[in-house]
SERO-287156 format. One line per 4 residues: number of its first residue (from 0); their letters; for each residue x, y, z of C-alpha. Coordinates in nm, 2 decimals. Layout:
NUM	a	X:Y:Z ~ ...;
***
This chain:
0	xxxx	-7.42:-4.70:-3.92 ~ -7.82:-4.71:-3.95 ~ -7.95:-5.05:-3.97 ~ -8.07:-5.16:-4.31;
4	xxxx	-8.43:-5.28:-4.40 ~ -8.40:-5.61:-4.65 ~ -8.71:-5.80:-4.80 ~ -8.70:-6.19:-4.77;
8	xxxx	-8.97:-6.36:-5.00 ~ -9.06:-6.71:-5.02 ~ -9.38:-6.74:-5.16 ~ -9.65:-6.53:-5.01;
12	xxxx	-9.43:-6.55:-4.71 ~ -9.25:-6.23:-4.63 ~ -8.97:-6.19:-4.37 ~ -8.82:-5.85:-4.33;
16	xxxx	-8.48:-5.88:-4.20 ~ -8.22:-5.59:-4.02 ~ -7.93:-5.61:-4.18 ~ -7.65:-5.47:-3.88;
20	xxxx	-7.27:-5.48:-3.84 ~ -7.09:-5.80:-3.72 ~ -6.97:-5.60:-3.36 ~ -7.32:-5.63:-3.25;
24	xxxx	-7.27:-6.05:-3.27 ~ -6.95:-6.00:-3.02 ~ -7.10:-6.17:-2.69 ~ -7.35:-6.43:-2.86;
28	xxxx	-7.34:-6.85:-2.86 ~ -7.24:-6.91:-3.20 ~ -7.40:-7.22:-3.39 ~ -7.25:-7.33:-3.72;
32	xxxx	-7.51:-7.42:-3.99 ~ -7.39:-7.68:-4.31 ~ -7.58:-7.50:-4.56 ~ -7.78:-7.19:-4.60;
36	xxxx	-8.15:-7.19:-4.51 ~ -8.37:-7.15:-4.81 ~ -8.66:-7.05:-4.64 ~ -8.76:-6.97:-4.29;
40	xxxx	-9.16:-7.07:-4.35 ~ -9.22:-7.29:-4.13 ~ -9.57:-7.43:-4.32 ~ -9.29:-7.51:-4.63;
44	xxxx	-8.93:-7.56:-4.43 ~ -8.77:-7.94:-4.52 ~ -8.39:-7.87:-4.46 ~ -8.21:-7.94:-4.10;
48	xxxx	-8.06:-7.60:-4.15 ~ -8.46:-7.44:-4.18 ~ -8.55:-7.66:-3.86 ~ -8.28:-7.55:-3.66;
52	xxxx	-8.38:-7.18:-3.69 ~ -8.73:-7.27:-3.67 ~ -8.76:-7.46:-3.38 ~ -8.62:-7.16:-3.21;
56	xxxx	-8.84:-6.87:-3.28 ~ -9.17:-7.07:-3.34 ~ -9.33:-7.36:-3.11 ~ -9.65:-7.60:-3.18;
60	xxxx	-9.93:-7.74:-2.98 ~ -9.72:-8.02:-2.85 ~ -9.35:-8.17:-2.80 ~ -9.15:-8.47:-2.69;
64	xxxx	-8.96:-8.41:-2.37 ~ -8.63:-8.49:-2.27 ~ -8.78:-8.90:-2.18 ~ -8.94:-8.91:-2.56;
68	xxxx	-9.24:-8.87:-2.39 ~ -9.54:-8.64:-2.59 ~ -9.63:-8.31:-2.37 ~ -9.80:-8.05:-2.45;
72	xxxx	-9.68:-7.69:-2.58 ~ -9.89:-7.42:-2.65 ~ -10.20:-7.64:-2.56 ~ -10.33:-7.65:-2.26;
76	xxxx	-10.55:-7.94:-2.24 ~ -10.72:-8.19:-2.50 ~ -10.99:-8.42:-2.50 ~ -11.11:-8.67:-2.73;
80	xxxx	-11.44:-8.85:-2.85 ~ -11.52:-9.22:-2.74 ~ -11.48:-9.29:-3.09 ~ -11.08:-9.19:-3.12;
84	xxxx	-11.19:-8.94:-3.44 ~ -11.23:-8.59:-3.26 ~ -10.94:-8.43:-3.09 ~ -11.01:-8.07:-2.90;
88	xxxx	-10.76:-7.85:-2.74 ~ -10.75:-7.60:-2.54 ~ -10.51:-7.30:-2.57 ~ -10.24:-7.16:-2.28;
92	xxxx	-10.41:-6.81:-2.17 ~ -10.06:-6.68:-2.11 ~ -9.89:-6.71:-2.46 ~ -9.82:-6.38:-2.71;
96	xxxx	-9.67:-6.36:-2.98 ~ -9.36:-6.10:-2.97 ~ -9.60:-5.79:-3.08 ~ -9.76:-5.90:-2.76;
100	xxxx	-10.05:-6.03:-2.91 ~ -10.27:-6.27:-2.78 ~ -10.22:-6.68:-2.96 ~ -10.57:-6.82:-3.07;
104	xxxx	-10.71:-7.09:-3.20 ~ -10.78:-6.92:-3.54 ~ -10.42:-6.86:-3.59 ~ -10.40:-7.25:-3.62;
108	xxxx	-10.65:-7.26:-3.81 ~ -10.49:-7.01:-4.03 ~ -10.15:-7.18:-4.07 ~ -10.32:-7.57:-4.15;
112	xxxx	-10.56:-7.40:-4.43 ~ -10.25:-7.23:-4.57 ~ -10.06:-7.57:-4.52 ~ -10.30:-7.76:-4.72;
116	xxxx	-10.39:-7.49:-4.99 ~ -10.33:-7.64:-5.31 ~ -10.23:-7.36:-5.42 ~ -9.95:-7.32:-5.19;
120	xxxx	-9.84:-7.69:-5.28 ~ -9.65:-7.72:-4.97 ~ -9.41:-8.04:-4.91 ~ -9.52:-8.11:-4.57;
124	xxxx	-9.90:-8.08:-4.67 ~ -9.92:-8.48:-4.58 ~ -9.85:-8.42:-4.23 ~ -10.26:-8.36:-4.21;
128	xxxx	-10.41:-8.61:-4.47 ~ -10.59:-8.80:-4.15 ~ -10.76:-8.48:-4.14 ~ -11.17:-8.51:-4.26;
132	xxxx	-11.10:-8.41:-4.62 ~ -10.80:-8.24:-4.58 ~ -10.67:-8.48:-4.87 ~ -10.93:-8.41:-5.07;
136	xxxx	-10.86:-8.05:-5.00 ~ -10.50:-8.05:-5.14 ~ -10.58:-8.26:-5.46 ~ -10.84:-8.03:-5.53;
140	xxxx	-11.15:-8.26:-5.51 ~ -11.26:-8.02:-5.23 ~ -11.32:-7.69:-5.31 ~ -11.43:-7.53:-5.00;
144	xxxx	-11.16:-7.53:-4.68 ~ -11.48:-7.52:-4.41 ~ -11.55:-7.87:-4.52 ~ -11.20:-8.00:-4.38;
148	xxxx	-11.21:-8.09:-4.04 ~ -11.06:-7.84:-3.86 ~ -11.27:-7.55:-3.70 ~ -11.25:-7.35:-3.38;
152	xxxx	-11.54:-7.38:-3.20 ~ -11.78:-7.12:-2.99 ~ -11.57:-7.19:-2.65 ~ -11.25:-7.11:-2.85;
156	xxxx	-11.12:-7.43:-2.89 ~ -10.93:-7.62:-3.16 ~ -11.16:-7.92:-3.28 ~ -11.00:-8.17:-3.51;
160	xxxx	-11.17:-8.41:-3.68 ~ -10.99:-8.75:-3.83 ~ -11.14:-8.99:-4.10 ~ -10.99:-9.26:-3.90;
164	xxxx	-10.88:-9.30:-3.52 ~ -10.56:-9.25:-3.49 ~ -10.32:-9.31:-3.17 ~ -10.06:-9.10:-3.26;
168	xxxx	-10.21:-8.82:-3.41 ~ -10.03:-8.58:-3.09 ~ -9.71:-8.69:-3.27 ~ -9.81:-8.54:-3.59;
172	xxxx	-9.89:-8.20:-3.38 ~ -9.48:-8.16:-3.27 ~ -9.45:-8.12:-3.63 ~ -9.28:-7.79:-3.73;
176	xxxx	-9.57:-7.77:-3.99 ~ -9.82:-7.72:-3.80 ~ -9.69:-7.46:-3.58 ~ -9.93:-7.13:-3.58;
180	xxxx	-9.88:-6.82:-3.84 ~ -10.04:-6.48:-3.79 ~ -10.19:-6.41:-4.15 ~ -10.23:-6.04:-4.04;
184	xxxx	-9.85:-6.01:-3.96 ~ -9.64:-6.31:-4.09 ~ -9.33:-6.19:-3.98 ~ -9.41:-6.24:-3.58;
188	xxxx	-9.33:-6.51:-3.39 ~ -9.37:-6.64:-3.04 ~ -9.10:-6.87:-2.91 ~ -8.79:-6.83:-2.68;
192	xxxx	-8.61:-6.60:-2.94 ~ -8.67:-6.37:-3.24 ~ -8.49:-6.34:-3.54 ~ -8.36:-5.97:-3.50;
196	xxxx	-8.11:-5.94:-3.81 ~ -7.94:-6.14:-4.10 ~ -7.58:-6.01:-4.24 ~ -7.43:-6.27:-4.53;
200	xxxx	-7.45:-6.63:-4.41 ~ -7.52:-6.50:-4.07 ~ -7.85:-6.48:-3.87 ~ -7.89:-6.34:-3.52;
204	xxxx	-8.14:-6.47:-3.30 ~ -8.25:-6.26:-2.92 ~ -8.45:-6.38:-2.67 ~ -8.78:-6.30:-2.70;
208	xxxx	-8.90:-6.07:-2.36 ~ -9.26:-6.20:-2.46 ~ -9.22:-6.55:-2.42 ~ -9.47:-6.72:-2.20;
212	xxxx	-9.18:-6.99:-2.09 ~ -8.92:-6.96:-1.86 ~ -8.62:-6.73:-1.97 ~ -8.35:-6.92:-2.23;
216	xxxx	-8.00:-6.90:-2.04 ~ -7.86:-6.75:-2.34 ~ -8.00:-6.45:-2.46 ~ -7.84:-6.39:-2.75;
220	xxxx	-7.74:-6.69:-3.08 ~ -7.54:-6.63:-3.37 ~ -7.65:-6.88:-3.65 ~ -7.33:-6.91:-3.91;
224	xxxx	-7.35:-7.08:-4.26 ~ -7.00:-7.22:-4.29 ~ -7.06:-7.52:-4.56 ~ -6.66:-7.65:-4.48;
228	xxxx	-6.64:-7.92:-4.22 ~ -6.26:-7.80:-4.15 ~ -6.36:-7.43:-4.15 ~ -6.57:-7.53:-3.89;
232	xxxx	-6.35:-7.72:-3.68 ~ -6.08:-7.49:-3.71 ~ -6.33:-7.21:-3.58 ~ -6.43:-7.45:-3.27;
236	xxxx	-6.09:-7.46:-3.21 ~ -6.02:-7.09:-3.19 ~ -6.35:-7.05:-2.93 ~ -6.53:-6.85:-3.30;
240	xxxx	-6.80:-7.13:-3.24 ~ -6.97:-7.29:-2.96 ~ -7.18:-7.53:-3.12 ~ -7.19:-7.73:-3.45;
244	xxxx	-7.49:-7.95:-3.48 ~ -7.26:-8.18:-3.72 ~ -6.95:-8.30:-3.74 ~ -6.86:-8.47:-4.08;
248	xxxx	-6.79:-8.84:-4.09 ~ -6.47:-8.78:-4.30 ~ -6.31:-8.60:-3.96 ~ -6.40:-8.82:-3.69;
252	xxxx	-6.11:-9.07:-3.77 ~ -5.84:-8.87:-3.77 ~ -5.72:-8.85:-3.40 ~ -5.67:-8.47:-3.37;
256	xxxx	-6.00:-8.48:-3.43 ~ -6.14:-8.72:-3.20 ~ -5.88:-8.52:-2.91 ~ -6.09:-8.20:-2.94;
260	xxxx	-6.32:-8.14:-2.61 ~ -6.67:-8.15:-2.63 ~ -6.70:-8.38:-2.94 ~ -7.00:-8.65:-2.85;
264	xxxx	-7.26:-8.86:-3.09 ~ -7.62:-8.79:-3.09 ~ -7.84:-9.04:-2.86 ~ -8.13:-9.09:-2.98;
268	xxxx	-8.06:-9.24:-3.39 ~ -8.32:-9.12:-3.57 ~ -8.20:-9.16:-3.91 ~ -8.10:-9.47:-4.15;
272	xxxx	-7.97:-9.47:-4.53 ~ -8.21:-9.68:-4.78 ~ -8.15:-9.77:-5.10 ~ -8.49:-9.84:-5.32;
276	xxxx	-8.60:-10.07:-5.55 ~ -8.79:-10.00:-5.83 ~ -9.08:-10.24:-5.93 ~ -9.13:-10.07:-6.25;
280	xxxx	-8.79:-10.11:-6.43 ~ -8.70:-10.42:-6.60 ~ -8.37:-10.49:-6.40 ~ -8.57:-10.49:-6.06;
284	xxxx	-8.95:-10.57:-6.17 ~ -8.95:-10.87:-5.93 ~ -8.88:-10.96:-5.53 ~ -8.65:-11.23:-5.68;
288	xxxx	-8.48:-11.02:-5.95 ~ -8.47:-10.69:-5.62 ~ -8.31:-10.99:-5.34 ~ -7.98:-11.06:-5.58;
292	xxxx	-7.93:-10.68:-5.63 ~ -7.93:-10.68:-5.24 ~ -7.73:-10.96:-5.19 ~ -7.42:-10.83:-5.46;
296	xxxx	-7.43:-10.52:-5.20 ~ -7.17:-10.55:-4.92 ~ -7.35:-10.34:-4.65 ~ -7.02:-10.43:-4.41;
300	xxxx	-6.78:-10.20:-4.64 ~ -6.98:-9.96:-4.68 ~ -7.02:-9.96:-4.28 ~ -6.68:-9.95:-4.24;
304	xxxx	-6.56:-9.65:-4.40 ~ -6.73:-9.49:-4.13 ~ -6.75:-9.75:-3.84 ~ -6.77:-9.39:-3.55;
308	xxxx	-7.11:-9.29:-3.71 ~ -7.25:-9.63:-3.93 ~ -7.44:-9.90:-3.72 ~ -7.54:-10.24:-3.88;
312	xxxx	-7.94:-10.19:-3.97 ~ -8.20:-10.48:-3.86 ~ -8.45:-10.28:-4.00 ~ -8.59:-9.99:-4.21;
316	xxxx	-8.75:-9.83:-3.94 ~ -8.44:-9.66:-3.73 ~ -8.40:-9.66:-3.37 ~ -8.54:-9.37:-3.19;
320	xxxx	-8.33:-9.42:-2.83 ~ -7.99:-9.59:-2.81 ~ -7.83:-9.85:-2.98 ~ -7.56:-10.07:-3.00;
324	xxxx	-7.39:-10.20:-3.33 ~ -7.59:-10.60:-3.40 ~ -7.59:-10.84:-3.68 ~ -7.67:-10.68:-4.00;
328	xxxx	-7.96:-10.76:-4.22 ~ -7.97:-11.08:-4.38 ~ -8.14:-11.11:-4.76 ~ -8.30:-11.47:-4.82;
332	xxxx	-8.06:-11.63:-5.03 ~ -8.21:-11.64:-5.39 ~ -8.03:-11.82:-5.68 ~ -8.05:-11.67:-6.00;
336	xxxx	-7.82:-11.44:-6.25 ~ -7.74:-11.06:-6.19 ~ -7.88:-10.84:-6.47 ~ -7.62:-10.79:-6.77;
340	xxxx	-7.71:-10.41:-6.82 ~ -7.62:-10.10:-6.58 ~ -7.84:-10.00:-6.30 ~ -7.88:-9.63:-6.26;
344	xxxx	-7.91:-9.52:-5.94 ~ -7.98:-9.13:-5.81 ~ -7.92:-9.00:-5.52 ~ -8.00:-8.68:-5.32;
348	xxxx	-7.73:-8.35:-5.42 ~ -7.58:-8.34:-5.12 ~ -7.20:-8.42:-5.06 ~ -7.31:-8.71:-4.76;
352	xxxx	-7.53:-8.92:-5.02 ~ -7.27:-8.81:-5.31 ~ -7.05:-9.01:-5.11 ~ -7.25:-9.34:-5.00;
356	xxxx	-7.36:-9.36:-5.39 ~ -6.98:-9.39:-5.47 ~ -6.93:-9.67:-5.22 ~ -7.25:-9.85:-5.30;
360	xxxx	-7.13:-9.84:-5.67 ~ -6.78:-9.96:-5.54 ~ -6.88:-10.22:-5.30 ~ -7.12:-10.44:-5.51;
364	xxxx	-6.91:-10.57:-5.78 ~ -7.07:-10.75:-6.03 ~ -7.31:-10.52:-6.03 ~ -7.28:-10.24:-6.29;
368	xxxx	-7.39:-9.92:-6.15 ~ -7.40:-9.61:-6.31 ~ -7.47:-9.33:-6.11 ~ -7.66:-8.97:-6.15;
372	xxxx	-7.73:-8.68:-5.85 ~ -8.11:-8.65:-5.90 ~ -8.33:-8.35:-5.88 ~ -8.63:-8.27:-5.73;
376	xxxx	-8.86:-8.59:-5.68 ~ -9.17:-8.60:-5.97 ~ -9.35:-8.84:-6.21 ~ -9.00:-8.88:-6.37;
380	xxxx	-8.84:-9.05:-6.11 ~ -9.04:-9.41:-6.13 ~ -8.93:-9.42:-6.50 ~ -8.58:-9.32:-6.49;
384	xxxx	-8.40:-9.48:-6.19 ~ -8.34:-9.86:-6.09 ~ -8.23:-9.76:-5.73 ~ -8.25:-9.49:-5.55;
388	xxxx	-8.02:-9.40:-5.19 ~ -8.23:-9.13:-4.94 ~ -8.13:-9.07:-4.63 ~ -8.45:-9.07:-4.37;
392	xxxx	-8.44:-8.88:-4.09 ~ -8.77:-8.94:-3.84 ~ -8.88:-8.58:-3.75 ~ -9.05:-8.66:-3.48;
396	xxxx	-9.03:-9.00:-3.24 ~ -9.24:-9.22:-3.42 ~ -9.25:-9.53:-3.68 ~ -9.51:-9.46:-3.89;
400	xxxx	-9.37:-9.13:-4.04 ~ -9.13:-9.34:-4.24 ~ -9.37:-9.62:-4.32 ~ -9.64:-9.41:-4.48;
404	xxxx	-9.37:-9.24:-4.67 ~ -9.39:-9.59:-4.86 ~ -9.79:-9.55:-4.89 ~ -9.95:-9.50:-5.23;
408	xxxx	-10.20:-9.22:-5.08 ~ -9.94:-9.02:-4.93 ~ -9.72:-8.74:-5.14 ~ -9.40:-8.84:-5.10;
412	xxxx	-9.42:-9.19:-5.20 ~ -9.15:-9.28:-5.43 ~ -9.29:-9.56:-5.66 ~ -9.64:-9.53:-5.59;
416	xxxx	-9.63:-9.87:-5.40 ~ -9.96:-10.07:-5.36 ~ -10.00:-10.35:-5.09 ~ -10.29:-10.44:-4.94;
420	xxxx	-10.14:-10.65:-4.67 ~ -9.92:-10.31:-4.59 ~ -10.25:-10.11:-4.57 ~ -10.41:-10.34:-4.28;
424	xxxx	-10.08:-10.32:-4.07 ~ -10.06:-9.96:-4.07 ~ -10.39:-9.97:-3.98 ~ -10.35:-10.19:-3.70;
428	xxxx	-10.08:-9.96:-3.56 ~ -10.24:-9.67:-3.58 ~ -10.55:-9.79:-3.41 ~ -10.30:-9.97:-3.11;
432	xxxx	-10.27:-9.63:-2.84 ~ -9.99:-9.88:-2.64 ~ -9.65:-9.72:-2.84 ~ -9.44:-10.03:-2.75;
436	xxxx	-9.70:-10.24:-2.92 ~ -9.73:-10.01:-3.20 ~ -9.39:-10.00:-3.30 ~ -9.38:-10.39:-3.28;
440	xxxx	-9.70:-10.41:-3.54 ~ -9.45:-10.13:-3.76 ~ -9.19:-10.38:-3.77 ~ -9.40:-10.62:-3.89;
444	xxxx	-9.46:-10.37:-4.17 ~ -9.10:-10.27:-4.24 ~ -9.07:-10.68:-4.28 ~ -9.31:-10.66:-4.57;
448	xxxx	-9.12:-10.39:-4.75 ~ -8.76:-10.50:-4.69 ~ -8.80:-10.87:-4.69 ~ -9.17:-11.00:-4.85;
452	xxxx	-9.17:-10.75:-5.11 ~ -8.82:-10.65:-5.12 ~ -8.90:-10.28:-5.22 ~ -8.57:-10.13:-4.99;
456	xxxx	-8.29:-10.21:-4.85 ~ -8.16:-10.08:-4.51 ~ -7.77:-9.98:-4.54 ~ -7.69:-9.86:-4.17;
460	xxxx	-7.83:-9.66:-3.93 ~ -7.64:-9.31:-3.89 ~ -7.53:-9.15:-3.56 ~ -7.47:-8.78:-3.54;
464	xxxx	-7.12:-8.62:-3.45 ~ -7.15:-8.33:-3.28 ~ -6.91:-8.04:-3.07 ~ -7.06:-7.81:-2.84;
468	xxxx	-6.84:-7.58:-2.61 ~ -6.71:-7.78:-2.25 ~ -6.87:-7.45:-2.08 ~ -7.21:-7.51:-2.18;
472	xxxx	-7.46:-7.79:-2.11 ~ -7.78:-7.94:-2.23 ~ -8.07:-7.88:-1.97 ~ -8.41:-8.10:-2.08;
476	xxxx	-8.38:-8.20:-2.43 ~ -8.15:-8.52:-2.58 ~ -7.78:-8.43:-2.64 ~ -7.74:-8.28:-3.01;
480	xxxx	-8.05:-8.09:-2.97 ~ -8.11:-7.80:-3.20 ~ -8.31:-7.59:-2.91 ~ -8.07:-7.33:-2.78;
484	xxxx	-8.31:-7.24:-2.52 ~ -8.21:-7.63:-2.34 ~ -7.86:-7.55:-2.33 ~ -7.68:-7.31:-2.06;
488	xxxx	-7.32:-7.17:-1.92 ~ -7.21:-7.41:-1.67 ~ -7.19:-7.24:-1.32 ~ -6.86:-7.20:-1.22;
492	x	-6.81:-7.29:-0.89;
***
């Protein structure tokens, strides 16, 4: 059977995708996905199921490597001014994208002006606000893109210019975001595979014969949507899949389960549940008034109903290597009277946070909470909601990604908080290029939020369950990665 030609919008983003029969998926490394990918644009992608795909066919101008350390990707070298405010980079000569055409600068350039473009009112647009005016930019203040400060220059080079120094700013630049986009041909890419064809809840990935890297070990990766946790397992079991990224928590108790080969945890933590206060409703208008709602919350039952992936939390900000379970975090005691009427707290659509609300709502008695799956994040949400659970996963290895999420000039903020003594500390830390001492001057900042000003709560820090086939194994990246390209057949001896 001929191939079919479908048409895959999302935005001004077109993919076109080969639709082919499922024999041609026989021999491939078959991933299991939780939920369907709503887009594959990498300048608008949020979902772990969009990253996962992503991260395969696309790369950026830097990366962390398998010791958390920042390298670089497609760049070459940088340099930056005495001052800490310019950043220029220099391109690999070798890298093409799969239509074998040359990378450049301007296709950077091209995929942060689209990134920012109000009109494109990305979610990740944030990513560049230390950009010269890219801020500006996105609110429309700025009319004109030339005056952000991005350009390439005359010796084809990638100049960025900051508003402030900023340490980290490389971190910012693993971002899937940021990765480069051909405006001529938006459907091409340029990392280790290509996304050849798509067939219902399936995508098929090759390796990409253009790639300027070293050959992936697998050459060809069958991505499968296949929502049901016991679906999934039952498919591992009959060798249908090799990989799935996630293993629910409801599984990993039940000793079948936890007999199955090649089940491990994630690492490197990365993610923590919150629950949020907000300072604009009458029930929780005050530190003393948010403290008691904390303190009617048993954080050690909730932990428990999943003790294999639930670690006590210290601290907002969640650990990026490995842990160990410690002593949970202790509220101030405060004296005082619970509020008499219901808190209503929302809570991402997902079945994960669907069930934390429930055991939140359970496990604080006297509290009356009433609770309601929320929909996309607006205006609305400061007046409607007392609390509010998210689950934050850090999408690349460092602190202040979470901590500006809780800054009034970024987009994402949830209550438009304003602190002044918050402000200087994140400024501190992103002036301090040591990373131990920066993450110490980010604690100090989490403390404000969670304990001074008592705007969120940390419930527990969440370790990833994953299976991946016995015959395969991870080559440079942390266990649980997503990048097919680090994983290989074992050699058989």
């Amino acid at each position: 059977m001929q191939p079919l030609l479908s048409l895959c919008r999302t935005a001004s983003f077109v993919f076109f995708l080969l639709l082919a029969t499922p024999e041609a998926n026989a021999r491939a490394f078959h991933v299991r996905l939780t939920s369907s990918p709503q887009t594959l644009d990498w300048n608008r992608a949020t979902m772990g199921s969009e990253k996962a795909i992503i991260q395969n066919i696309m790369e950026g101008l830097f990366h962390f490597n398998e010791h958390l350390v920042i390298v670089p990707g497609l760049a070459e070298s940088y340099t930056w001014t005495k001052d800490g405010k310019v950043l220029e980079i220099k391109l690999k000569k070798n890298v093409r994208w799969q239509d074998d055409v040359e990378l450049k600068p301007q296709h950077f350039l091209d995929s942060f002006e689209r990134l920012l473009n109000p009109s494109f009112n990305s979610p990740n647009a944030s990513v560049l606000f230390d950009i010269k005016n890219a801020r500006d930019y996105y609110f429309g203040k700025i009319k004109k893109f030339s005056d952000v400060g991005i350009e390439v220059t005359k010796n084809q080079t990638l100049k960025i210019t900051l508003n402030e120094p900023r340490a980290n700013f490389l971190n910012i630049l693993t971002h899937w975001a940021t990765f480069p986009l051909r405006k001529d041909k938006p459907l091409v890419t340029l990392g280790p595979y290509f996304l050849e064809i798509t067939q219902a809840n399936t995508l098929y990935l090759k390796a990409n014969s253009k790639y300027y890297g070293k050959k992936p070990p697998i050459s060809e990766v069958v991505f499968e949507v296949i929502p049901d946790g016991k679906t999934a397992i039952e498919a591992y079991q009959k060798k249908k899949l090799d990989y799935l990224l996630q293993v629910e928590d409801k599984f990993l108790e039940d000793p079948s389960i936890q007999a199955i080969k090649g089940l491990s945890y994630v690492s490197a933590i990365r993610v923590v549940a919150l629950l949020h206060f907000n300072p604009q409703r009458t029930n929780t208008d005050s530190p003393e008034k948010r403290r008691r709602i904390m303190q009617a919350i048993n954080v050690q039952k909730i932990i428990a109903q999943s003790p294999k992936t639930r670690l006590f939390a210290t601290s907002i900000i969640p650990p990026i290597r490995e842990t160990t379970a410690g002593a949970p975090n202790t509220v101030p005691a405060v004296s005082g009277s619970l509020p008499d009427a219901p808190l209503l707290l929302g809570y991402p659509q997902d079945a994960l946070s669907k069930s934390i609300a429930e055991q939140i709502q359970m496990y604080s008695e006297p509290l009356k909470i009433k609770l309601e799956p929320m929909g996309n994040r607006d205006e609305s949400t400061a007046k409607r909601y007392d609390l509010i659970l998210t689950i934050f996963g850090l999408d690349y290895f460092d602190s202040d990604q979470l901590i500006s999420s809780f800054l009034s000039q970024g987009t994402h903020d949830l209550f438009h908080v304003s602190s002044s003594e918050l402000l200087q500390i994140v400024g501190q830390a992103r002036l301090n290029a040591r990373s131990e001492e920066r993450e110490a001057i980010y604690e100090q900042a989490a403390a404000v939020l969670q304990s001074k000003i008592a705007i969120v709560m940390p419930l527990f820090y969440r370790k990833r369950a994953y299976l991946l086939n016995p015959k395969y194994h991870y080559l440079h990246v942390t266990s649980g990665s997503s990048l097919i390209s680090q994983i290989s057949p074992l050699k058989i001896k």
